[in-house]
Structures are given as C-alpha cells and as structure tokens.
MIDOMAR-409525 format. One record per residue (C-alpha): residue in three letters; x, y, z. Coordinates in steps of 0.25 Angstrom, whole numbers, padded with zeros to 4 digits, always signed. Example, Ala and Ser with C-alpha at 12.3 -4.5 7.8 and 13.67 -1.06 7.14 Angstrom:
2
ala+0049-0018+0031 ser+0055-0004+0029 
This chain:
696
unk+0000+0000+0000 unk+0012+0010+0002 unk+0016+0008-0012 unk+0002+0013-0016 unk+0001+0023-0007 unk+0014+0029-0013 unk+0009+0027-0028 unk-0003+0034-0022 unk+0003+0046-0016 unk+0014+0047-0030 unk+0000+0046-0037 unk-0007+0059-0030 unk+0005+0067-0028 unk+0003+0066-0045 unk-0010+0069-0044 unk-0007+0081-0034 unk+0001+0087-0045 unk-0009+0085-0056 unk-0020+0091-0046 unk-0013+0103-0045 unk-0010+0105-0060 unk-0026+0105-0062 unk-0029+0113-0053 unk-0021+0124-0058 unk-0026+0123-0071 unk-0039+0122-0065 unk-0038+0134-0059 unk-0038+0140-0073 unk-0046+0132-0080 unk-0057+0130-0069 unk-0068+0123-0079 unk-0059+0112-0084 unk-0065+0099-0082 unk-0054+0091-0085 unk-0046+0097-0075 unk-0057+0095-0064 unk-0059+0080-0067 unk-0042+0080-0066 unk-0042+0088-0052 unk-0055+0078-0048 unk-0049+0063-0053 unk-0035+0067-0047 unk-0041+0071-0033 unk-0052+0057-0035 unk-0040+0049-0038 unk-0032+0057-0025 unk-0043+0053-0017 unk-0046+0037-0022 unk-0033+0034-0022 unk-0032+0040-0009 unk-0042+0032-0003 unk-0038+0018-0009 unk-0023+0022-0003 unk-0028+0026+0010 unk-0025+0041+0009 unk-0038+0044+0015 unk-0036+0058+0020 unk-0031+0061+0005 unk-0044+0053+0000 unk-0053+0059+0009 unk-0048+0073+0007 unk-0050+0073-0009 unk-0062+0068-0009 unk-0069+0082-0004 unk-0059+0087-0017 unk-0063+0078-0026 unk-0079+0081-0023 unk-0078+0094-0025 unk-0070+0093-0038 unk-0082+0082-0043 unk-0091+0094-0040 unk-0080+0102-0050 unk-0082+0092-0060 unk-0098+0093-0060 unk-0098+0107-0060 unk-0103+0109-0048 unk-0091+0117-0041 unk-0082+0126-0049 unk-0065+0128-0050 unk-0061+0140-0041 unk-0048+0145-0037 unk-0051+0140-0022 unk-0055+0128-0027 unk-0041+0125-0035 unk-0032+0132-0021 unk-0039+0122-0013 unk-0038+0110-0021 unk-0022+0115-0023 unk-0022+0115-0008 unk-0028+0101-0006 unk-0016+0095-0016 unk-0008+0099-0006 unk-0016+0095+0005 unk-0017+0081-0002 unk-0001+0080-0004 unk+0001+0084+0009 unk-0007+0071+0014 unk+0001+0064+0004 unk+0014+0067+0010 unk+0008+0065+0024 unk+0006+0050+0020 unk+0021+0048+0017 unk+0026+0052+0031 unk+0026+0066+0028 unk+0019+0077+0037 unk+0004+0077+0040 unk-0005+0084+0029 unk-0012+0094+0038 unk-0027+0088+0041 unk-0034+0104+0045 unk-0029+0105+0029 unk-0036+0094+0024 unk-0049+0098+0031 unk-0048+0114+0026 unk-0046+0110+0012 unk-0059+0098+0013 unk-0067+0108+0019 unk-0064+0117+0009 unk-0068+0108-0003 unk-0081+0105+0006 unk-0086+0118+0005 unk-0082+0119-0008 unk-0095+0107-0012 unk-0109+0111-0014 unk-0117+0111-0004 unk-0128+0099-0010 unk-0114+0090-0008 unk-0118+0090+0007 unk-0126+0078+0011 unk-0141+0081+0014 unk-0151+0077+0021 unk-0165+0073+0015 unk-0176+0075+0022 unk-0189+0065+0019 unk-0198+0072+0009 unk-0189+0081+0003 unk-0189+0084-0012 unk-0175+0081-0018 unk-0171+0089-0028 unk-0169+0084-0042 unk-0155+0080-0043 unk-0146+0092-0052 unk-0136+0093-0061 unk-0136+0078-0065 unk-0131+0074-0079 unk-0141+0068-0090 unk-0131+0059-0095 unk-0130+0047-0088 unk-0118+0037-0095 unk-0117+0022-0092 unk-0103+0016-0091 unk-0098+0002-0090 unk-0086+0002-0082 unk-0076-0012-0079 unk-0068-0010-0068 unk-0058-0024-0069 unk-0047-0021-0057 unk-0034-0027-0058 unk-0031-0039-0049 unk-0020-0030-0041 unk-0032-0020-0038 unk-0033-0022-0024 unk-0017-0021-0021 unk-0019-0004-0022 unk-0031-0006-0012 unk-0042-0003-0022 unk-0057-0010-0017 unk-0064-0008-0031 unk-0076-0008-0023 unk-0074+0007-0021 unk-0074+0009-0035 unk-0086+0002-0039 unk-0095+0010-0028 unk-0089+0022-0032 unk-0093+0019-0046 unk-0106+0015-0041 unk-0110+0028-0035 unk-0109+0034-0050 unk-0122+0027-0053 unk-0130+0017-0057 unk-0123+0006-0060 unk-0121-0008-0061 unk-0106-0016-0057 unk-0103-0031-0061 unk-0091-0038-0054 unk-0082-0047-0063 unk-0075-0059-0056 unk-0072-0066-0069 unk-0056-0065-0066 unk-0058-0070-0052 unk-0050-0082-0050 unk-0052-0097-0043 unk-0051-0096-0029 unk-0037-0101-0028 unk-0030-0091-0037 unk-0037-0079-0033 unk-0029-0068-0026 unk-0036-0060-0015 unk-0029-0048-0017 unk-0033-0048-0033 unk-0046-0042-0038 unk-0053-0050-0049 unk-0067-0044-0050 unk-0070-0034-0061 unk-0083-0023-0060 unk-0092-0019-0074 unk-0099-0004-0069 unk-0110-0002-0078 unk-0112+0013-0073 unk-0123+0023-0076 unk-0118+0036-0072 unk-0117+0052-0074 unk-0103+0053-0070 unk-0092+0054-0080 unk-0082+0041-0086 unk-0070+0051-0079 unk-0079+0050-0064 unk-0080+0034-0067 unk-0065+0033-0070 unk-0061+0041-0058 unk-0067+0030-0048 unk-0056+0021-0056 unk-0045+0030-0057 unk-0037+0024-0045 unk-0039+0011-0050 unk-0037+0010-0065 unk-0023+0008-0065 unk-0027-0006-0058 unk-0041-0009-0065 unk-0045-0010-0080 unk-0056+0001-0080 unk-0065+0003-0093 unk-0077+0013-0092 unk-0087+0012-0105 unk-0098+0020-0108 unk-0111+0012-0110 unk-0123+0020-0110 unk-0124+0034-0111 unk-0138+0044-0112 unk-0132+0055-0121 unk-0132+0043-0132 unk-0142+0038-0141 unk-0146+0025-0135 unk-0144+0013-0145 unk-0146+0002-0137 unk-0138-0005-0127 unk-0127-0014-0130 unk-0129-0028-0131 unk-0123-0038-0121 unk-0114-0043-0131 unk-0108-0030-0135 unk-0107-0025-0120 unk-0097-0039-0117 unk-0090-0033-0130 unk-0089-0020-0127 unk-0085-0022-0111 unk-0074-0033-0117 unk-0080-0047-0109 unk-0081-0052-0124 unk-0076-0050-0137 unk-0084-0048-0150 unk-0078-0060-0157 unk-0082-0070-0145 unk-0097-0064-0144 unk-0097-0066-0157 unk-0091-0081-0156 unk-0103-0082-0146 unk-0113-0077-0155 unk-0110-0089-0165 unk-0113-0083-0179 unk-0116-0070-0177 unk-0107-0065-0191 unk-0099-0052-0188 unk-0106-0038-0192 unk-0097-0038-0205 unk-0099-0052-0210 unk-0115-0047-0208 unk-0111-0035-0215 unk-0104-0042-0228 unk-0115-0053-0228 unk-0126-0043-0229 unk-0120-0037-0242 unk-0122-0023-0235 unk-0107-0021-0233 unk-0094-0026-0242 unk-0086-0034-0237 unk-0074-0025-0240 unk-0080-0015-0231 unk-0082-0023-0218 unk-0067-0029-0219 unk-0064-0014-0219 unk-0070-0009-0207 unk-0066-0021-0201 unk-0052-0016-0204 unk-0054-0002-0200 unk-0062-0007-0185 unk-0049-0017-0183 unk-0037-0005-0186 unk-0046+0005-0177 unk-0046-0006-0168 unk-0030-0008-0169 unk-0028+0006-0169 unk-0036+0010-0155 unk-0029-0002-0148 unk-0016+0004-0155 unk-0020+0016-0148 unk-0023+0012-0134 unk-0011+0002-0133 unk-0003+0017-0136 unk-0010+0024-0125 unk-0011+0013-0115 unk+0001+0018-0109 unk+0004+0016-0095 unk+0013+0023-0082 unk+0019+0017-0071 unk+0024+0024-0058 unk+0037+0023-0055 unk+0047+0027-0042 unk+0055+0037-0046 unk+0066+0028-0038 unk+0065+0017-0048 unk+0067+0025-0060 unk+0080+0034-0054 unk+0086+0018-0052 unk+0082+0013-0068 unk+0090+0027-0072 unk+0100+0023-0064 unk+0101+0009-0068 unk+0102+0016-0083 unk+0113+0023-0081 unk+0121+0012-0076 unk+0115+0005-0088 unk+0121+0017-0096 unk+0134+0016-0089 unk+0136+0002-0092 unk+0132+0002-0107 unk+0143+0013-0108 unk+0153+0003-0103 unk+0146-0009-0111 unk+0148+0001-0125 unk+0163+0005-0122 unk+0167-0009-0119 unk+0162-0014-0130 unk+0168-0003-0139 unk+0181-0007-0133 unk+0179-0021-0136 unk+0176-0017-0149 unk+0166-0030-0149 unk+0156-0028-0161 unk+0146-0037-0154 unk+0148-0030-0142 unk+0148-0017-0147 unk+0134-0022-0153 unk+0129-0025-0137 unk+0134-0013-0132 unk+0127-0003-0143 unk+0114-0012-0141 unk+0115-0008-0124 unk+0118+0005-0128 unk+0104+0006-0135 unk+0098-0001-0126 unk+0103+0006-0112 unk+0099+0020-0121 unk+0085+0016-0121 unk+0085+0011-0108 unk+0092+0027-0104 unk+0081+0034-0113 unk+0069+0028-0108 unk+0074+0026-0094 unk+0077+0043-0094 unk+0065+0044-0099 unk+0056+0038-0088 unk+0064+0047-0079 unk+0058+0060-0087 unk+0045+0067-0083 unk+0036+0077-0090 unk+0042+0091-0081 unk+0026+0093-0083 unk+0024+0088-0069 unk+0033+0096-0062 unk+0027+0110-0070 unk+0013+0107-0064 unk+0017+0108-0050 unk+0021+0124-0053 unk+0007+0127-0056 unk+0002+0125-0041 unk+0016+0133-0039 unk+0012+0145-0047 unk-0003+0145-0043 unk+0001+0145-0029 unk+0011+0156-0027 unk+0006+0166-0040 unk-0008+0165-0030 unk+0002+0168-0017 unk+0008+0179-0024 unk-0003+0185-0029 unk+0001+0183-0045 unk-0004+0179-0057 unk+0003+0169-0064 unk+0001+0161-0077 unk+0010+0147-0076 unk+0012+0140-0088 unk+0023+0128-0093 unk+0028+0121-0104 unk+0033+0108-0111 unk+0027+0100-0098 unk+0030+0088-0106 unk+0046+0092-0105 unk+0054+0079-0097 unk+0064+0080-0087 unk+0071+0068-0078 unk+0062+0066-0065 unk+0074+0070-0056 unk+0075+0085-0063 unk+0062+0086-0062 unk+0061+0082-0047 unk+0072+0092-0045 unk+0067+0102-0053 unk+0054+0107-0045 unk+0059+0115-0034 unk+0068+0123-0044 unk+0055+0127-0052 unk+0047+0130-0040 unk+0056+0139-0036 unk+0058+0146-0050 unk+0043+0146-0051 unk+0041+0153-0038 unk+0052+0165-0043 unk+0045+0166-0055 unk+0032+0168-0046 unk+0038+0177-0037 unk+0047+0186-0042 unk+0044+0184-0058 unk+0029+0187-0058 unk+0023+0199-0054 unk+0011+0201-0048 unk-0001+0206-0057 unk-0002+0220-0054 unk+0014+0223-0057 unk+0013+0214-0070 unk+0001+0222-0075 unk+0008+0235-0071 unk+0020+0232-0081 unk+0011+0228-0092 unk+0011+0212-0090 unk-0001+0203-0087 unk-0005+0201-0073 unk-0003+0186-0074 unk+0012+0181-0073 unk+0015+0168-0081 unk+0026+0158-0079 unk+0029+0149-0089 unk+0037+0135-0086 unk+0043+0128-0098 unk+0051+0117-0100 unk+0058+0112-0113 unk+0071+0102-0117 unk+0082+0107-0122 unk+0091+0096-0126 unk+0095+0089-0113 unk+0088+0099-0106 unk+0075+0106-0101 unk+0073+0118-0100 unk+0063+0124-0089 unk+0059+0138-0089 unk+0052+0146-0080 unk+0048+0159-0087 unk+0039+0171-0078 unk+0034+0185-0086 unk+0037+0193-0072 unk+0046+0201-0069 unk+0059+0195-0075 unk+0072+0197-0068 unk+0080+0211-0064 unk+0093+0210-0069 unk+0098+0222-0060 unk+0090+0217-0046 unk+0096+0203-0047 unk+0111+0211-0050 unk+0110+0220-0035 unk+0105+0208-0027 unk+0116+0197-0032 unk+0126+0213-0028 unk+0119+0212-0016 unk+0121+0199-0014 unk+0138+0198-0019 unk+0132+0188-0031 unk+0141+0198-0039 unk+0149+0212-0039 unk+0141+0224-0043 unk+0150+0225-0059 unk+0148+0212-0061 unk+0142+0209-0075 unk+0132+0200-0078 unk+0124+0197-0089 unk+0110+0195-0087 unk+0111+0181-0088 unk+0120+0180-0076 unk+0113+0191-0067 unk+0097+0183-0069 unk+0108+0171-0064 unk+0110+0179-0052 unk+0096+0175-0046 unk+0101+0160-0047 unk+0112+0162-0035 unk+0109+0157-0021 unk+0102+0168-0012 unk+0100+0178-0023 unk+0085+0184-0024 unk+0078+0197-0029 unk+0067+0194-0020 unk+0067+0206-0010 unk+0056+0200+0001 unk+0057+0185+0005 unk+0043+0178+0003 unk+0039+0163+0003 unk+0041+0162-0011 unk+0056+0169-0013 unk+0065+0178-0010 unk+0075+0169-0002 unk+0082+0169-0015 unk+0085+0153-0012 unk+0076+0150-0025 unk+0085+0151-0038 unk+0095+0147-0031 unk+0087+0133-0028 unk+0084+0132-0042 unk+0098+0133-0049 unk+0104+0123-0038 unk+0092+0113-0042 unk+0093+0115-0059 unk+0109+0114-0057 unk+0108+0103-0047 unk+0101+0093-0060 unk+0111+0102-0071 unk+0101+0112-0075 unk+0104+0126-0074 unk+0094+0139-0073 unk+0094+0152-0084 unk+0087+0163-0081 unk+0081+0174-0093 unk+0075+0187-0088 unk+0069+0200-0093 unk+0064+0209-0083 unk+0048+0213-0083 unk+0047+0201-0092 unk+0050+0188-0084 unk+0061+0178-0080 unk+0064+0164-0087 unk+0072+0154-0080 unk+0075+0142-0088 unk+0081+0128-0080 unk+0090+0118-0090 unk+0086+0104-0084 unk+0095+0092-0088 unk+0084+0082-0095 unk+0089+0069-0085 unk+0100+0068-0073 unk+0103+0052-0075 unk+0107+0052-0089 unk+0112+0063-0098 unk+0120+0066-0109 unk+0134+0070-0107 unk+0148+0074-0117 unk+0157+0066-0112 unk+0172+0074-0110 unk+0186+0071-0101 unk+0197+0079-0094 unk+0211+0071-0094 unk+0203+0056-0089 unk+0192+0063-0082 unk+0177+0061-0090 unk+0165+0071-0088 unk+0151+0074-0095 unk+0147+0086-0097 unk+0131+0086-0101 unk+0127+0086-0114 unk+0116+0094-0115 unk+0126+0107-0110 unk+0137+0104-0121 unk+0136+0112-0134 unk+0149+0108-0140 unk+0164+0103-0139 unk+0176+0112-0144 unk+0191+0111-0144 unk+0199+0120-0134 unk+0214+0121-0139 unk+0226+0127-0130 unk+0224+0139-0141 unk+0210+0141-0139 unk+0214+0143-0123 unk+0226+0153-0126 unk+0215+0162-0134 unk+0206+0163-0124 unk+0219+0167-0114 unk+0212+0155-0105 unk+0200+0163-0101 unk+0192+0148-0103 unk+0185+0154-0115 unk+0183+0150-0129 unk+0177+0155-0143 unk+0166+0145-0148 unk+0160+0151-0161 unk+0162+0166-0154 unk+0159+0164-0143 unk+0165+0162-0131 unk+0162+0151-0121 unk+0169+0150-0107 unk+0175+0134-0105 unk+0179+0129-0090 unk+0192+0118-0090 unk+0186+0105-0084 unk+0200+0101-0082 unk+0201+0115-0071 unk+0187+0114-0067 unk+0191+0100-0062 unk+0205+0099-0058 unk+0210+0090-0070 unk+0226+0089-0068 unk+0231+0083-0082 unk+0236+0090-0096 unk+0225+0097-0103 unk+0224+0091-0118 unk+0229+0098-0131 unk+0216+0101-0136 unk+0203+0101-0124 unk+0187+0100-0128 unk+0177+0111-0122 unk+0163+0107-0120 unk+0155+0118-0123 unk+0143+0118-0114 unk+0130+0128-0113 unk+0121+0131-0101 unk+0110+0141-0102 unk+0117+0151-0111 unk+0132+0149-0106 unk+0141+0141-0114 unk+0152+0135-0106 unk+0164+0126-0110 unk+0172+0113-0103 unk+0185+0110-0107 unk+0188+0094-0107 unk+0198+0086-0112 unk+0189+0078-0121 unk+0175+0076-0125 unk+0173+0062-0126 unk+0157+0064-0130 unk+0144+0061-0127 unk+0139+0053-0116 unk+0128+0048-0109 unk+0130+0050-0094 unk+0123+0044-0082 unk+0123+0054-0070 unk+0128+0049-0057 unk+0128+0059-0045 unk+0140+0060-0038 unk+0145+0054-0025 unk+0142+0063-0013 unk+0158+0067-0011 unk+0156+0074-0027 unk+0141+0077-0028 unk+0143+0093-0025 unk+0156+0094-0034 unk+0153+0106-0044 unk+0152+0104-0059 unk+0150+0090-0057 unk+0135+0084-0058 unk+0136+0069-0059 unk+0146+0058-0064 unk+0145+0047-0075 unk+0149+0033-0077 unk+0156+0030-0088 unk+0157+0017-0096 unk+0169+0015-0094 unk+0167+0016-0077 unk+0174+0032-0078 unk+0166+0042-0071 unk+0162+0055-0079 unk+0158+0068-0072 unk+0146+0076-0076 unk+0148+0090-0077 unk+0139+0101-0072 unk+0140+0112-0081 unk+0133+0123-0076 unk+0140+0121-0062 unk+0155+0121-0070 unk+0151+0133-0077 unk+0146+0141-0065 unk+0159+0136-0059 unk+0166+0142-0071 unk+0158+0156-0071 unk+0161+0158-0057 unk+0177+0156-0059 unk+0176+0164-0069 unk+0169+0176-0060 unk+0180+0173-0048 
C-alpha cells in the first residue's frame, strides 16, 4: 500500500500543477467549459483516489470543491475572481496535507475549515436539505434537460483490480444513482474452485444506463480505474434521433463483441450474405458488391491502422532508475571506446566488423537513453503563472505573462536546477521591470505590463529568455552604486555590456528599500552561480524606458555531451563543443607580432587567447607550432592554446572527487578508451579568470 500511496501523491502533485495552469486561464476566459470540466475531473479524481488511498481528509476536503464546480459545469454558479483566489489557495492547502502525510509538518486544520466553509457558502441555498412537511405541494422539478441518452457501459476489471484497494461495488452505486438502470454481472472467466485465486476479481458488469448526465460524468466514476479495467461506454438510445427500431438480439451480441458475424451466421444455417442476395437478385452486378467489399475491408484495415498508431501507452518511472540506466550507458560508452581502439590496433578486419557493429549499437542505446531523460520545459513554464498572478496582484500591477516554444526539451536534471534561477528573474522582472499603471500611462505606454518567456535551441543549447517592456535598466545608476560599492574605480570604462553585467555581482542592488520581494541584492547573484554551476551562462540586453532582456545559454544534457578533444605535453582535456568556432595555428612569429599581449588577428579581428599550458602549470618544451581553439560565449570570442587538437569526442561527465570538485575551470573528467583521464573545461569560469588577470 506504501507504493500506492506514493504513485498516488506523484499523481496529485501533477495534477496540482495542472489545476493551477487552468485556473489562470480561467480566470480570463471565465466561460470555457472545457477548462471547467479540467478544474472539476482533476479535483474528482484528487478526491477518488484520495479515498481509495486512505487520504481522507484530502477526500473529504475536495469534495465541497468539487460540488461547487459541478454547480459551475450546470451553469448554476458562475467563474469569479474570488472563486479562482480560493481555489488557488485550497491547491495549496491540499499540497500541504500531502507533505503532512510523508513526515513533514502538520497542514494547518483551522485552514481547511475556513476554505470549506468558504465554498459552503458559495452553493445555492436549494442545495441545503429540507424538510417536507405532509400536504405540501412540491414544485415542479426546473432546469432538467429534455434529452434523456441511454448507454451501455462494460465494466471488465483486470484480475490485479483488488491489489490498489478498489471495491468496484462503489463504482456500480455511484453509477446507479445516474438513473434508471439495469446492471448484469458476468462470471463467465471465474475458474473451478481449486484454481481460483481470492485476491483476483473474475466477474464483469453490462450498465444498460438511461440518463441525462453526460458520456464525460460516466467516464469520470472510472477514471481511477481505467488504467486496471477495460471500459467501453456505447450510445444505444437517444431521444434527439428519429426512432428506427431497436436492434435486434442478434445485432446487439454483434455489436457488444460476445459473437461474431460469421459464427451468427454459422448458427443461422443458410442464411446467404447481404451481397450474394444482392447478386442473386440481378439488382446489383457483381463487380460492384466485390468493390465495396474491397472498399469496407481497407476502411476496416486503415481504422485499426489508426488506432494500433495511437494506442500509445506511458509508464511511471523513478527518476533514481533512469539516473543508473544513464549511468550504466556511459560506461557502455567508455567500453566501446576501448573495444574500437583495440581493435583498430589489432587491425583485425572481423574484428573491426564487431567493433563498428557496437559502435551503432551503443549509439542508439545513447540517443534514445538521453532522450528519456529529456522533458518538454513546458511544465516548469506553467508553474510561473501562479507566480506572476500572485505578486502582480500584491504589488498592485498589471501584468500580461506570456511564453513560447513549450515544447523545447531539456535533460531532467537542468530542468530541476533551473526553477529557482527563473523565479527569482521573474520576481526582478516583476519588481523592478514593470511599472505600476499609473506611471506606464504617464509616459505613453499601456497600463498593463507584459512579460514574455521564451525558450529556443540553439545547436547544443537552449536558449531562455526572459523579456519585460518596463523600465529597462539605467546604465548611470548601476555605475554609482558598483562606485559605492568598490566594484570598480570612478575612470573606469566600460561598455554597456560589461556595466548591465554589474548587477550579476554578489550583494549588488539598485533597489533602494528592502521589501519581501528584493532589495537584498542576493538575487542575480543566485541566478548566475546556479546557470554557471550546469555550464550555462546569463547575458543581459537593455534600453531604458523600454525593457530589459536577459537570456540563460543551457547546456542540452549533463551525462553525455560532445566534446574536441585537444593535449598539453601528455595531459588530454575536452573542451565543449558546442563553444568552439574553430581551430587555428599559433607560430613563435605570430606571438612576436602581438609583443605577447596573448592576442591575435583572425579575419581583422582580434580575439584574446589564454595558454593552458600557464593556466595549469604544464613544466615541458612548448612545441614548434601550437593550436588555438577558438571559442564563443555570449558575444566574446575567447581562444585556448593547446598542443594539439586530436578532434571530436564523445565525453561521459563524471563529477570530481571531493578533494577537486571546487578546482576552478575545471567542470567534470572523462574516461578515455584507452583507461587515461580527460578533464572538462569550463569555459566561462577560465575566461573570467583571464579577464580579471587581465584588469589586475
């Protein structure tokens, strides 16, 4: 039951999420139904599952939520602001009973009762029980729908039913109360006595059901159980259509699938097929029947075509369990390295032929194993719009959030890390981008703020930016406070660029008054040590009395990345591949031309270039004629002098031990085939380290 319990908490923290994504868009679109029947079968399911878990205060407390969204659904109560606050408030409510039930500390009960009470009064007052006295004339019944729709609905559980807890007794009752109705049990599959097993379920229900509810309210007593049942809910009878008869018993057997039109038939004894009638008669030729026989059997082919294409199905998986089957791939990697330079050395045609063939093999196994591992960054967008709701609302501002390419896919682990970076950018953006209504009117702008979230690839990137039409940044406000605070000498000159970087430093802030949101100036500085901590980096674009944009460069995965391979004297490292632009020469001559200042002309331009051999404390002869990898990040060009460049290379990331985990310009090590170890460079850190020499 503990396992179920946690599939059931992973199940409504989803669901959580998904609640609060509709009710903000509900909020602006207060008479879409299809959001409403979203809000209602997520809190239905919430509560069901609940109850067949044993969260029964969780059950209990969204069931007052649930009616008075039904009452939504009937048109009976209507979408307000308040409504939307308090639901908000009761998903927080519900995920603090959640994290109660693991060990965590105690939802608050008085919170429950406020927000029941709440919803209480929020239902009609004919929902109150009454009491009828003798001789009282009732009122006709209102509001109650002329199109009464009969269904047939088989209910055939799995054997494993029981092992969740389900008693699909509860189901049939709750159906029942739909209407009139008439339920047959099945016991067909039930075995001899000797080879039943008591904890399997071997009956099957037929619901021949005549109601005025809809196919999605049937559906919804199911929903907790149709992962574990085979459910199929047919229309039978319905009073908006001409009648034509009922069904014979034969077609309905047919038609529920108990027998098939060639054993009725067999049955029947010589009862000829409708086209052998047909041809017999003379009415039809036979040319014509043999065609729409052809054309009925490749609709038939082409709809099961169909459906075998869509029955896809998804399986929850630990998270645990997919970091080890990454793991176990790149040692897979590693070895299959070794196996293909062995037997290149052994120059071995046959095998040469194995090797190439695990080579193919253990890249497939890499690709699809990676891409399990990536996730739609959709979800993690959703979770700002409660964000922005909430402190636009505080702060008394409106705001327009928006966000695109949802569908863009990042490794689980940068997305995990990336949340608390955003929220705090997100908060900025909030705070000191936007402006409140009456000052964006006052200089000619709409009263209502947008920010606009977008993320995009950008070869073995994605890019996330963050873009406000506030304020923008002052260029001459940040340069006194980083005076004020010794960041740099009052004739020092900075581009743009490198002043807007400013705000990145620890401590730094242009807030003047501390609030609950910012101020501390603790915020940037969180964000770039969590980008750079996964190899990403943070660029910041401005125009004042416009907006700000600041845009994060997200490695796609941290397992398994593309790397150029390059050596100083016997040393190997990898530098990322998706920072290196390209590889030039660096000659003893070139160095005298430049009067070692560490700069050199590419194409007329000039890009600065650190020695790796320095930065590392290489003793041996520096070759003849070096290589310089050209790298970019954001708009600086940086070189590295090597030795060699040896060439591509598919790296597996290993983190450092504890004794070099915090060793600068250093972010990982790699195990080559060959058993050597290659260092990963940090670029961005190395060329900081550069600038700031460069400065002292």
């Amino acid at each position: 039951m503990d396992a179920h319990k946690q599939a059931y908490r992973e199940e409504a923290y989803e669901l959580l999420a998904e609640l609060e994504d509709a009710l903000i868009e509900l909020e602006q679109n207060p008479d879409n139904k299809d959001l409403i029947n979203r809000i209602f079968r997520a809190m239905h399911t919430i509560k069901g599952s609940g109850a067949m878990f044993g969260f029964d205060d969780i059950a209990g407390f969204t069931h007052t939520i649930e009616t008075v969204y039904d009452h939504i659904r009937e048109d009976r109560l209507a979408v307000t602001e308040d409504l939307v606050s308090l639901t908000l408030s009761s998903c927080d409510q519900i995920k603090a009973m959640l994290d109660a039930s693991q060990d965590q500390e105690e939802a608050d009960p008085s919170t429950t009762r406020e927000l029941t009470a709440s919803f209480t009064k929020m239902l009609p007052a004919e929902d109150e029980p009454e009491t009828i006295n003798e001789g009282d004339e009732l009122e006709p019944e209102q509001d109650i729908p002329d199109r009464e729709v009969t269904y047939r609905i088989r209910f055939i559980p799995h054997p494993d039913l029981f092992e969740n807890g389900t008693n699909p007794i509860h189901l049939l009752k709750e159906i029942q109360e739909f209407g009139p109705n008439k339920t047959i049990c099945h016991l067909k599959d039930l075995p001899d006595l000797k080879k039943i097993n008591p904890e399997a379920c071997y009956a099957s229900w037929d619901i021949i059901l005549t109601t005025t509810r809809d196919i999605n309210d049937i559906r919804d007593v199911f929903i907790f159980v149709e992962d574990t049942s085979d459910i199929r809910i047919d229309i039978i009878d319905d009073t908006s259509l001409k009648d034509d008869g009922y069904k014979r018993v034969g077609e309905i057997l047919i038609d529920r699938g108990d027998i098939s039109l060639t054993e009725l038939e067999n049955l029947l004894g010589k009862q000829k097929r409708i086209g052998e009638i047909l041809i017999d008669s003379g009415k039809v030729p036979k040319s014509e029947v043999e065609s729409a026989l052809i054309e009925q059997d490749h609709v038939r082919n082409m709809r099961k075509k169909r459906k075998s294409n869509s029955d896809v199905t998804s399986i929850r998986v630990a998270s645990n369990k997919l970091d080890s089957l990454v793991d176990l791939v790149g040692e897979l990697v590693t070895v299959q390295a070794r196996l293909t330079q062995t037997a290149t050395q052994k120059n071995d045609q046959d095998f040469v032929t194995i090797a190439e063939e695990v080579e193919r093999l253990t890249a497939e196994l890499r690709d699809n194993a990676m891409g399990i591992r990536m996730l739609p960054i959709g979800t993690t967008f959703a979770k700002f719009k409660r964000l922005v709701r909430d402190l636009s609302t505080e702060l008394g501002k409106e705001i327009d959030f928006t966000t695109e390419g949802e569908d863009t896919e990042l490794d689980k682990t940068v997305i995990e890390k990336l949340s608390e970076p955003l929220v705090h950018l997100i908060r900025n953006s909030i705070d000191h981008g936007i402006e409140l209504p009456d000052e964006r009117r006052s200089t000619g702008k709409q009263s209502q703020g947008t920010i606009h979230l977008k993320a995009e690839h950008s070869g073995a990137y994605v890019l996330i930016s963050i873009h406000d039409d506030g304020k923008g940044l002052d260029q001459e406000t940040i340069r006194k406070k980083a005076i004020d605070k010794g960041l740099i000498s009052t004739d020092a000159g900075l581009t743009e660029k490198e002043i807007f970087d400013l705000i990145l430093a620890p401590g730094f802030s242009t807030s003047e008054n501390v609030t609950s949101i910012s101020g501390r100036g603790v915020g940037m500085d969180v964000v770039t040590k969590g980008i750079e901590s996964f190899g990403g980096s943070v660029e910041i674009s401005s125009t004042k009395g416009k907006g700000s944009t600041i845009t994060l460069k997200l490695p796609l995965t941290l397992a398994i990345i593309d790397g150029l391979l390059v050596t100083i004297d016997e040393d190997f490292f990898v530098i990322p591949l998706g920072s290196v632009v390209e590889c030039i020469e660096l000659t003893e001559k070139e160095k005298q031309l430049s009067h070692n200042r560490n700069i050199i002309n590419v194409r007329d331009k000039i890009v600065p270039y650190i020695c790796l051999r320095d930065v590392f404390s290489i003793k041996s002869t520096e070759p003849g004629i070096e290589q310089i990898v050209i790298t970019e990040t954001g708009e600086k060009k940086v070189g590295f002098v090597v030795d060699k460049v040896i060439g591509k290379y598919q790296t597996v990331i290993k983190n450092m031990g504890k004794l070099y985990r915090n060793i600068e310009g250093i972010s990982g090590a790699s195990i080559m085939g060959d058993g050597n170890v290659a260092l990963i460079m940090d670029i961005n850190k190395l060329s900081q380290r550069a600038e700031v020499s460069r400065q002292h």
